[in-house]
C-alpha positions in Angstrom: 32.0 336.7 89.9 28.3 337.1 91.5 28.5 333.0 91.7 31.0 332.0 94.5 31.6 328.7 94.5 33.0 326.9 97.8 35.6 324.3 96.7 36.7 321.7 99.2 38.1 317.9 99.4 35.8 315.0 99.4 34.3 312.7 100.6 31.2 315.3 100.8 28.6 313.6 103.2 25.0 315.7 102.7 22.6 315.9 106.1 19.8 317.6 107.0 20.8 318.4 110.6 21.5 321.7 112.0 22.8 323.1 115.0 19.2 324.8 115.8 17.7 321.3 115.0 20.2 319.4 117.3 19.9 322.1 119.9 16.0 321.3 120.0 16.6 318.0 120.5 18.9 318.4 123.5 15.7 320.5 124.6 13.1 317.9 124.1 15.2 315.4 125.8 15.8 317.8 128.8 12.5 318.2 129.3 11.2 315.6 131.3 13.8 315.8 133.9 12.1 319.7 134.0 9.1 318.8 134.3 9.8 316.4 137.8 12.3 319.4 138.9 9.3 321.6 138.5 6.9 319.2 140.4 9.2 318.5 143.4 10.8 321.7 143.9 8.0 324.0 142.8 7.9 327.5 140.5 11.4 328.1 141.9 12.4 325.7 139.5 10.8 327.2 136.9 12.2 330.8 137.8 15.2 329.8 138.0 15.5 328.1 134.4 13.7 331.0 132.8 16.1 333.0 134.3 19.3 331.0 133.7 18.2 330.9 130.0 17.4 335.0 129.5 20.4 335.8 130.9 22.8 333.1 128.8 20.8 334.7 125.5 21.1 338.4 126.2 24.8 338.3 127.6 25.7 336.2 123.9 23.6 338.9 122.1 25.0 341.7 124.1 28.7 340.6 123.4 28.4 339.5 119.5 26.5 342.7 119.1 29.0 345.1 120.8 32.2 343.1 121.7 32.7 340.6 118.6 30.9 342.7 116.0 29.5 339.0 114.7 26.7 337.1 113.1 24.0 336.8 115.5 23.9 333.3 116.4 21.6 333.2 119.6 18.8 331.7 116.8 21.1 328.6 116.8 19.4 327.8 120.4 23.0 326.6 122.4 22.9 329.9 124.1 19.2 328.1 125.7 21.0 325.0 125.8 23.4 326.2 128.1 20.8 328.1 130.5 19.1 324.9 130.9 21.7 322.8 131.7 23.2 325.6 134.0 20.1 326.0 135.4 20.0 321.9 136.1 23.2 322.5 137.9 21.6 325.1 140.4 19.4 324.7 143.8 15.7 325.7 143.3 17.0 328.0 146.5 19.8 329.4 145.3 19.3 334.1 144.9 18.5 335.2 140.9 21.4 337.4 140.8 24.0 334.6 141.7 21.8 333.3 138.5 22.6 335.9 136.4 26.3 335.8 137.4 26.6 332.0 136.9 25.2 332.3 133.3 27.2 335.5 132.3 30.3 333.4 133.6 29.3 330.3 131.3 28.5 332.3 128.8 31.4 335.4 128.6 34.4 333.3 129.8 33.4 329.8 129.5 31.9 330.3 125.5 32.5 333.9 124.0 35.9 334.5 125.1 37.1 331.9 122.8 34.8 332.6 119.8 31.8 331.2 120.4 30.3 328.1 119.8 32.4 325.5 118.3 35.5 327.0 119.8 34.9 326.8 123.3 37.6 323.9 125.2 35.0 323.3 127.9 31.7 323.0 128.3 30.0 326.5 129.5 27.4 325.5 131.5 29.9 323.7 134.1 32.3 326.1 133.7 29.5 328.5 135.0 28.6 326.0 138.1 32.2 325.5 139.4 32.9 328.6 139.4 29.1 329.6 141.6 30.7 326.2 143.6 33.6 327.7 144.5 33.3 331.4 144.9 29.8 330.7 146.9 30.0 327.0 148.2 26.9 327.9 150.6 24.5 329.2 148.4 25.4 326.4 146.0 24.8 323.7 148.8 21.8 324.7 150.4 19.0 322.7 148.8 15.2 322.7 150.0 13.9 319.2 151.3 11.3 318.4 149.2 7.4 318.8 150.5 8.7 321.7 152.8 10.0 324.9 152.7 12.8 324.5 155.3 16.6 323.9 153.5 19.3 321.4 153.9 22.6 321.0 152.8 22.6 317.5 152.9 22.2 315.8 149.3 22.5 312.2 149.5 25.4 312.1 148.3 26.8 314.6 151.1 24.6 312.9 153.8 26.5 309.5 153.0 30.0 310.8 152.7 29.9 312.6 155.9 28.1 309.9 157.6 31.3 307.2 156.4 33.7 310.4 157.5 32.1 310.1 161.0 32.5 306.3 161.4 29.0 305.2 160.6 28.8 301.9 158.3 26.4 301.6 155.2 24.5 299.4 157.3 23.9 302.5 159.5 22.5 304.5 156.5 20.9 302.3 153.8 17.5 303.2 156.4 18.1 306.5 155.5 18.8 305.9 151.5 15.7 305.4 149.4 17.0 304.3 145.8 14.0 304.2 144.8 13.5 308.3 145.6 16.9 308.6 143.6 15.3 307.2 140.9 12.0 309.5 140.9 13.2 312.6 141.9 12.0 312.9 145.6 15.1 314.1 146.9 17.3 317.2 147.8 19.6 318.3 144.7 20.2 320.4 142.2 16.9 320.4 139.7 18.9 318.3 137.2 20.2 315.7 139.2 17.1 314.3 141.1 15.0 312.7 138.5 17.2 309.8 137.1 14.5 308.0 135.0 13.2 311.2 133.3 17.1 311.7 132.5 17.6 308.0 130.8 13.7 308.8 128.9 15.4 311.8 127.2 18.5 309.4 126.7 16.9 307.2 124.8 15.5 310.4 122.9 18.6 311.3 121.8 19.9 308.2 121.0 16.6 307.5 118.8 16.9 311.3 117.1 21.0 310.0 116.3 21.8 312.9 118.4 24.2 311.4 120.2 26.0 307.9 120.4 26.1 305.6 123.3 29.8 305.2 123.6 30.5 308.5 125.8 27.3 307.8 128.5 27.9 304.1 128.8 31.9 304.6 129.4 31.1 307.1 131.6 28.7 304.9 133.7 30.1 301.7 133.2 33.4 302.6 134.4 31.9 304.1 137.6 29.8 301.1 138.0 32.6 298.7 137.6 35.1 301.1 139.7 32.1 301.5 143.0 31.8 297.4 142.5 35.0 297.0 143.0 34.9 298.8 145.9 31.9 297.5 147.3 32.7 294.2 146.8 36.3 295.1 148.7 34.2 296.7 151.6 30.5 296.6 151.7 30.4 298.3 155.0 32.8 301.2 153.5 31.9 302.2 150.6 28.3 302.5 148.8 26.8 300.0 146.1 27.6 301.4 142.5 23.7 301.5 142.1 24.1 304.4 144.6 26.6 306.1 142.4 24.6 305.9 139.5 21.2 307.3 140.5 22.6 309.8 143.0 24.1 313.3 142.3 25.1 314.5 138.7 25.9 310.9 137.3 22.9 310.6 134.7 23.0 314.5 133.5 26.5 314.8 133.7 27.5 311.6 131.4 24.0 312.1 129.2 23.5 315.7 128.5 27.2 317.4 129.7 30.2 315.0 129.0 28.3 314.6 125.2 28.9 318.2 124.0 30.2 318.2 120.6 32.8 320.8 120.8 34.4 319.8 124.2 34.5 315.7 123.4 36.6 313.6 121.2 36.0 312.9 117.2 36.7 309.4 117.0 34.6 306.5 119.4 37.5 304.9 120.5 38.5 308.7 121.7 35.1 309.0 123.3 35.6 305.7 125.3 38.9 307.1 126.9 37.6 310.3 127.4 34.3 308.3 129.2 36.3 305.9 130.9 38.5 309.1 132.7 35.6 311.2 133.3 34.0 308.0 135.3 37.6 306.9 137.0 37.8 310.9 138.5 34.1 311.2 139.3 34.6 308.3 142.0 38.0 309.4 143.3 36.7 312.6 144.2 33.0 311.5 145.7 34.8 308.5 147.8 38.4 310.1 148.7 38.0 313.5 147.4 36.8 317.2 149.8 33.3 317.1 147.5 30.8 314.8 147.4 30.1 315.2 144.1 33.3 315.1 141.1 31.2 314.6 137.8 31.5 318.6 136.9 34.7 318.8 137.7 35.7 315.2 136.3 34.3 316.2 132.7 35.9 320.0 132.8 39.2 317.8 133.5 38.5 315.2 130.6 37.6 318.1 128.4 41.2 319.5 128.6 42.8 315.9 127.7 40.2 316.1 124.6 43.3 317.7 122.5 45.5 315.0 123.2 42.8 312.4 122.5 42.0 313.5 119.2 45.8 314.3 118.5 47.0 310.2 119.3 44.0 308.2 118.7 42.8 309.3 115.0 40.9 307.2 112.2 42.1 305.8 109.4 42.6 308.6 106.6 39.6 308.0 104.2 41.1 305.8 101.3 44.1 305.0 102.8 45.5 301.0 103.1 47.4 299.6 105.5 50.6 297.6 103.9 52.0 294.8 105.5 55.6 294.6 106.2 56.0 298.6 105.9 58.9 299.8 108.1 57.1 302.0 110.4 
């Protein structure tokens, strides 16, 4: 009886992927989009990430040692995964010990609390941010203008939808809107959000590595592209260009890094364009009509409690198993 022998259905389907190996990649690919936080905000960046990381690793440690009495499974690297991503979801600004309480959130209630990884309904890391967003909405929206040390709480994002609030046009603030900064980085945020070219670079990373698919990012964007367009073309004096919406805020990290977990998203792709195409429909209708300017955190955290129901009414077809015409349903 020394020999166990794990019996279980086929079809078996052999890979050499791991958690740890597909944790590393979400790493690699992150890492660009670090390295321009790091240049435009400064070592704050870095302390902060550092931070956010340590403290997601030691609070999974500290509660599998002493509160689940598990298998260690910090080696597995999502406990770093989830600092980082926290960490991208922070001002370089923001105090350490709000830090430390944002990743023992994420990590505690958002991820251990149900298990651990795997088991989790939402994805830690946001449930770490909204919860810094909403218990302490002005440390979380205080962001340093980049090239000085002064602080602002004007993102682009909040700049333009208080601007529209006050009666301005987008005529009145396209001057003040460099797309182009959106694209490199050079502008307030959160460190994750301001670099959307070194996000799409570790997009195509992880669409090379088969890390992820395409269908979840591009319903995500798409369907905020098409929604803003619609929109725009409605209003062009009202409501921004959907280039706007893509580049600005937490569109590219949110839709490539965030809304692509594995345990919080659907199984099937037609499941992962639904759950895409809602994350993208909420994300507008709270930055255009909503109290925030920004909705992708709270869009996905939404979508990611519809993922039940997805994967409970839009299923595959059972391996083998043939349609026959004329069956009585």
């Amino acid at each position: 009886m020394d020999n166990k022998l794990i019996v279980s259905p086929s079809p078996h389907v052999h890979s050499g992927n791991s958690t740890r190996r597909l944790m590393g990649d979400v790493l690699i690919a992150l890492l660009p989009a670090f390295v321009v936080s790091v240049w435009v905000f400064g070592l704050n960046a870095l302390w902060v990430t550092a931070l956010a990381v340590a403290s997601c690793v030691v609070f999974e440690y500290l509660i599998q040692k002493f509160l689940l009495k598990g298998a260690c499974s910090i080696g597995n690297l999502s406990a770093v995964v989830t600092g980082v991503l926290l960490a991208f979801n922070l001002p370089s600004t923001i105090p350490l010990w709000l830090v430390v309480l944002g990743s023992f959130v994420a990590i505690a209630i958002g991820k251990m609390t149900f298990g651990g990884l795997g088991k989790n309904p939402f994805n830690p890391a946001l449930v770490g941010r909204v919860f810094l967003l909403i218990a302490y909405p002005v440390q979380m929206t205080t962001f340093p203008l980049v090239g000085v040390d002064a602080t602002s709480g004007a993102t682009p994002l909040a700049f333009v939808k208080e601007a529209l609030k006050s009666g301005s046009s987008v005529s009145d603030i396209l001057p003040s809107i460099s797309h182009q900064n959106l694209a490199y980085g050079l502008t307030s945020g959160s460190l994750g959000e301001v670099a959307a070219i070194a996000l799409l670079i570790g997009f195509v990373y992880l669409l090379v590595r088969k890390v992820i698919t395409w269908h979840i990012p591009v319903a995500v964007l798409g369907t905020m592209a098409l929604f803003t367009a619609i929109l725009w073309g409605i209003d062009p004096e009202s409501y921004m260009s959907p280039l706007f919406h893509l580049l600005a805020g937490g569109a590219m990290l949110g839709a490539i890094f965030m809304a692509t977990d594995y345990v919080t998203s659907p199984m099937t792709t037609k499941g992962m364009l639904i759950y895409g195409f809602g994350i993208g429909v909420i994300t507008v209708l709270i930055r255009v009509w909503g109290a925030y300017p920004e909705g992708m955190s709270f869009a996905i955290l939404i979508m990611n409690a519809v993922v039940p129901l997805i994967n409970k009414y839009v299923k595959p077809r059972r391996f083998g198993a043939k349609k026959v015409r004329g069956a009585a349903a």
